[in-house]
C-alpha positions as CSV (number, residue, x, y, z in Angstrom):
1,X,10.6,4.9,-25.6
2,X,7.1,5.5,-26.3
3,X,4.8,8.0,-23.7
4,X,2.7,4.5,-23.9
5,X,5.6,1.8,-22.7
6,X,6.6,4.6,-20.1
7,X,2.9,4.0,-19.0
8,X,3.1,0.7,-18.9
9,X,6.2,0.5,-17.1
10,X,4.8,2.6,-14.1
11,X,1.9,0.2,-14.3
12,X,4.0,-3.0,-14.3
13,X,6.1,-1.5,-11.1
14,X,3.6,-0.5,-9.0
15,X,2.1,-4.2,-8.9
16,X,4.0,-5.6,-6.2
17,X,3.7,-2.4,-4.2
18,X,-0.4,-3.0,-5.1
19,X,-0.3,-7.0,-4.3
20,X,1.4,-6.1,-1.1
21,X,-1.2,-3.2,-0.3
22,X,-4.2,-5.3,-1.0
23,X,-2.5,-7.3,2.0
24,X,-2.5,-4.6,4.2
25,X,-5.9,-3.7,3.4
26,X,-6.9,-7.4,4.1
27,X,-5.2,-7.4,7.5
28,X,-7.0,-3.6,8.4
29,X,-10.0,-3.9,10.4
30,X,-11.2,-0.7,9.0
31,X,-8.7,1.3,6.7
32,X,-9.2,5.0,6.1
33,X,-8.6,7.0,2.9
34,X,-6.3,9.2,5.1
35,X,-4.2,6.0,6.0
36,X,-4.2,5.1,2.7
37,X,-3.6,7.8,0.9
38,X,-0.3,8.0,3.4
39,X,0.8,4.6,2.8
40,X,0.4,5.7,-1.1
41,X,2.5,8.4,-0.8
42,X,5.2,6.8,1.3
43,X,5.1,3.8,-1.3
44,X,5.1,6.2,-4.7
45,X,7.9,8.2,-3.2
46,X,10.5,5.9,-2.3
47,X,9.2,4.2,-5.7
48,X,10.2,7.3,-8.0
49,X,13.3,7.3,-6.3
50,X,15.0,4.2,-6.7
51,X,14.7,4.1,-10.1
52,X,16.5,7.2,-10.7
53,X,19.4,5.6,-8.0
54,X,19.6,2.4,-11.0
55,X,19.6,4.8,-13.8
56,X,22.5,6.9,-12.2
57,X,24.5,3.4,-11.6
58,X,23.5,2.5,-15.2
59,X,24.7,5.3,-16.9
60,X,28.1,5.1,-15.0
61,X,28.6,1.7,-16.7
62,X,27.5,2.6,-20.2
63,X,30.0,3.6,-21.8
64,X,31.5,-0.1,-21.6
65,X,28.3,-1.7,-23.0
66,X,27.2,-0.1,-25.5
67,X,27.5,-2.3,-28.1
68,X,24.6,-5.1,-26.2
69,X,23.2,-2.5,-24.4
70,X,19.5,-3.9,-25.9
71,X,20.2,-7.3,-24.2
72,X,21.1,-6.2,-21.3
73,X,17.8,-4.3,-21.0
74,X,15.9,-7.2,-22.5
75,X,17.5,-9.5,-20.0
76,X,16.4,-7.3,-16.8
77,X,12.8,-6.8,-18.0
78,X,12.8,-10.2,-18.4
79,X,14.3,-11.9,-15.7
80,X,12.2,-9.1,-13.5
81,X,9.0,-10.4,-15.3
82,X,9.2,-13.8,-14.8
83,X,10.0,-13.1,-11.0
84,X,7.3,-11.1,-10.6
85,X,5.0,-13.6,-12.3
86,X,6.4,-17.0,-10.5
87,X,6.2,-15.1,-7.3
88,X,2.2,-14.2,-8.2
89,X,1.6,-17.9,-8.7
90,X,3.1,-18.7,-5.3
91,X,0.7,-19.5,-2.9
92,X,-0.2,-16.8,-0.4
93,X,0.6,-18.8,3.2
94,X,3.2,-17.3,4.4
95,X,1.5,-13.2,3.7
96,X,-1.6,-14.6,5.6
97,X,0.3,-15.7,8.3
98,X,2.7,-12.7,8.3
99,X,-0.7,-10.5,7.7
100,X,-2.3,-12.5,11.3
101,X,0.6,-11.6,13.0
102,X,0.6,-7.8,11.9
103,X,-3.2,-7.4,12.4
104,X,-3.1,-5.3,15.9
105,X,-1.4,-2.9,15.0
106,X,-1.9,-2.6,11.7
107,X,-4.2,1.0,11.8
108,X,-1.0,2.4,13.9
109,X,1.7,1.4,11.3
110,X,4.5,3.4,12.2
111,X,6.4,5.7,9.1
112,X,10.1,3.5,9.4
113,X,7.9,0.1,8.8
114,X,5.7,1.2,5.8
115,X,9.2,2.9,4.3
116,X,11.1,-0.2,4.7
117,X,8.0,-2.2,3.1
118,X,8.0,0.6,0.1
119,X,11.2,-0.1,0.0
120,X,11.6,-3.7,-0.4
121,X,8.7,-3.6,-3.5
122,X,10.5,-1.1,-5.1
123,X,13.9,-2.8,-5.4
124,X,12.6,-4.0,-8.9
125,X,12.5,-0.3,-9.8
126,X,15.7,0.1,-9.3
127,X,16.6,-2.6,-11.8
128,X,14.6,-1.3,-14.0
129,X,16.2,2.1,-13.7
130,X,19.3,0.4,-14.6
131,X,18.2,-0.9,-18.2
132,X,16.6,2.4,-18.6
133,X,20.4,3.7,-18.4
134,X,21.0,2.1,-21.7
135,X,18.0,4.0,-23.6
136,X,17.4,7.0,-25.0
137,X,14.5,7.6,-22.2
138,X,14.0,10.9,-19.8
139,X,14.4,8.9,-16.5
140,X,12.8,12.2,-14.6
141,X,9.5,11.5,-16.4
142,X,10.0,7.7,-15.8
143,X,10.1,8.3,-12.5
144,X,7.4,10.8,-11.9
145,X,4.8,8.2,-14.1
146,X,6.5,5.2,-11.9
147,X,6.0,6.9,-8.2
148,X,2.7,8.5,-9.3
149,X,1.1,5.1,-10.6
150,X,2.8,3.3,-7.8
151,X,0.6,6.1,-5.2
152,X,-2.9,5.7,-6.8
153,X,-2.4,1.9,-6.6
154,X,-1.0,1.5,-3.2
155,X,-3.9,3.8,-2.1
156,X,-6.8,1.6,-4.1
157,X,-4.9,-1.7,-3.0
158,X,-5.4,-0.8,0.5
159,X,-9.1,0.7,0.5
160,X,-9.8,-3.0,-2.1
161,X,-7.6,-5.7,0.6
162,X,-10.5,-5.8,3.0
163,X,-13.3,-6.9,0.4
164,X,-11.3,-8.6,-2.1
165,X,-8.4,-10.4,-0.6
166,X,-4.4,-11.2,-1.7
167,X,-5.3,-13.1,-4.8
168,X,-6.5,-9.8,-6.2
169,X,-3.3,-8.5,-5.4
170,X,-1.4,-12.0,-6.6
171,X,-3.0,-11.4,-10.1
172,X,-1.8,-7.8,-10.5
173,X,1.3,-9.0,-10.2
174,X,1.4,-11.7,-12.5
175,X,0.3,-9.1,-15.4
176,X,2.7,-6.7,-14.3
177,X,4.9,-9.6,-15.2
178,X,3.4,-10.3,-17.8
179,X,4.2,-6.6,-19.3
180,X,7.7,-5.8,-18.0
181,X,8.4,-9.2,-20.8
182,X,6.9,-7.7,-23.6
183,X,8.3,-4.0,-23.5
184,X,11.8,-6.2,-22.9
185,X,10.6,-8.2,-26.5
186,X,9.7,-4.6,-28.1
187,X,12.8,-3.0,-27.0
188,X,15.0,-6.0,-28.3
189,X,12.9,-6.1,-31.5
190,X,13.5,-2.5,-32.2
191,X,17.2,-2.2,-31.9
192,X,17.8,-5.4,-34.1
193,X,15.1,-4.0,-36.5
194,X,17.3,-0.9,-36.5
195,X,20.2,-2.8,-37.2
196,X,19.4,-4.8,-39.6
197,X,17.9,-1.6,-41.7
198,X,21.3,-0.2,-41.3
199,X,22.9,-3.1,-42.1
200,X,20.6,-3.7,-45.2
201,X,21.1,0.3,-46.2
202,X,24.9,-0.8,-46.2
């Protein structure tokens, strides 16, 4: 996998974590960089993480799938895409009203509730850690790029939410989408591009 799809990737995961930031910033009276920049880490760490749980899961059921290994990847990316975009087109009632209901104590968020929010954006990672099981990719690095992009773009999302709203966020997502489907088509295209060479050499 190129340094530039790995990119990508960490891009395309830390959307949600970003749509769901730009939220948070909304429903701040004021955010801080120091509140932020905490939220960003908590996100970017549990986000580097999980992947690496997927990847270990992945790799323990290699060895029996070798031989469609690509479309399983392909079918993860994708299926992951399109959730992310569908859930970008939804519209955004139910985060204003669960953003209302947050809004008093929003400054004072406690550690347990930002982890468990980190955590439920970042389930998506760990699928994707589990198609990255089936490539020849150095999940450590994956990681790093993943939890690091996730950090910078939980910190903007939050310091952006107050002037420029969910849809901001809403859109992010939809391109993440958007780009977890077409590393999926490239990695499908390139193994049956492979195959067909070797098949052709043959």
């Amino acid at each position: 996998m190129s340094p530039l799809s790995i990119v990508l990737i960490g891009f395309a995961m830390s959307t949600d974590a970003f749509a769901a930031a730009v939220g948070k910033g909304a429903a701040m009276r004021k955010p801080r960089l120091l509140d932020a920049l905490r939220a960003g880490l908590i996100f970017g760490v549990i986000e580097a993480i999980t992947p690496i749980i997927g990847w270990l899961l992945g790799r323990a059921a290699s060895q029996y799938v070798q031989a469609f290994d690509h479309w399983i990847a392909f079918g993860l990316l994708g299926v992951l895409g399109a959730h992310m975009i569908i859930a970008g087109l939804k519209p955004d009632d139910e985060t204003e009203a669960d953003s209302a209901t947050d809004e008093a104590g929003e400054q004072h968020k406690s550690f347990w509730t930002l982890a468990a929010t980190g955590f439920a954006t970042s389930i998506d990672a760990m699928a994707i850690g589990v198609g990255l099981a089936f490539l020849d990719v150095h999940i450590g690095v994956v990681a790093l790029v993943i939890g690091l992009c996730t950090m910078t773009m939980v910190t903007i999302g939050i310091m952006l939410g107050r002037a420029l709203g969910a849809l901001v966020g809403k859109r992010a997502e939809i391109i993440g989408g958007v780009i977890l489907i077409v590393i999926g088509c490239a990695i499908l295209y390139e193994h049956l591009h492979a195959a067909a060479e070797v098949v052709g050499a043959a």
